[in-house]
Kinemage of the C-alpha trace (Angstrom):
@kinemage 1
@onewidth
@group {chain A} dominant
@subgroup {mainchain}
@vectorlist {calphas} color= white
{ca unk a 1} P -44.304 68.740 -131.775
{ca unk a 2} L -46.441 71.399 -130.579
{ca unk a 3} L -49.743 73.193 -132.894
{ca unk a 4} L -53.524 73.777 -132.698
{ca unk a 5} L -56.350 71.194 -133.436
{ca unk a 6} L -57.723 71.809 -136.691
{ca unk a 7} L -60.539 70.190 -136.020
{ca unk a 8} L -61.262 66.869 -134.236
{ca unk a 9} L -64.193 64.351 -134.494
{ca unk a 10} L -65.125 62.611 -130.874
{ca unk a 11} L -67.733 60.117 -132.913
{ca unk a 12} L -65.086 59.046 -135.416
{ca unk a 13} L -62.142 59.484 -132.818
{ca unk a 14} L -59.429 61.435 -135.288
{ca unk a 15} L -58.862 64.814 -136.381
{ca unk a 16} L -56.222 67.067 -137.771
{ca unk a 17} L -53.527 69.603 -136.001
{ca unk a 18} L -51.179 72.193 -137.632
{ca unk a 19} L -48.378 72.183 -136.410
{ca unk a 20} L -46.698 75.721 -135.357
{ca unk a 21} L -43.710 75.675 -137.223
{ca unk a 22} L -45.594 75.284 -140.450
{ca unk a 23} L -46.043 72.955 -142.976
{ca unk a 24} L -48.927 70.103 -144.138
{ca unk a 25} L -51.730 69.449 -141.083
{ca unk a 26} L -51.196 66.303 -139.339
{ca unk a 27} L -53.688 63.284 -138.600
{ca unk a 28} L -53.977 62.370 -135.401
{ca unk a 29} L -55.900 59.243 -134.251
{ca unk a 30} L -57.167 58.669 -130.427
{ca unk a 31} L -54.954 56.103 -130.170
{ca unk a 32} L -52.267 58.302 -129.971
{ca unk a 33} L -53.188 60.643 -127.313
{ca unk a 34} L -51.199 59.400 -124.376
{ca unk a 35} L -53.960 60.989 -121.623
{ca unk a 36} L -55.356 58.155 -119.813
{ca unk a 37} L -58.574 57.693 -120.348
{ca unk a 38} L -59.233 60.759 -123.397
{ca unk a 39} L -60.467 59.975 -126.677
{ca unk a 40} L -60.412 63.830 -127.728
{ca unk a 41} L -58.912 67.303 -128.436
{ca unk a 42} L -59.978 70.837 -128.312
C-alpha cells in the first residue's frame, strides 16, 4: 500500500494516510510503522 500522510499527530502517536489508488483514508497507529526506533510520519 503506498499514499500520502493526511496528517499525523507525534503527541498522540496516530494519524491518517490516503492511499493512492483511492478510496476511504486509513488510520495508522505508531505501532505499525516498522522503522526502528520512529514514532512518526511526514
Amino acid at each position: 500500500m503506498t499514499g500520502t500522510v493526511k496528517w499525523f499527530n507525534d503527541a498522540k502517536g496516530f494519524g491518517f494516510i490516503t492511499p493512492e489508488e483511492g478510496g476511504k483514508d486509513i488510520f495508522c497507529h505508531h505501532s505499525a510503522i516498522k522503522a526502528t526506533g520512529q514514532r512518526s510520519l511526514q
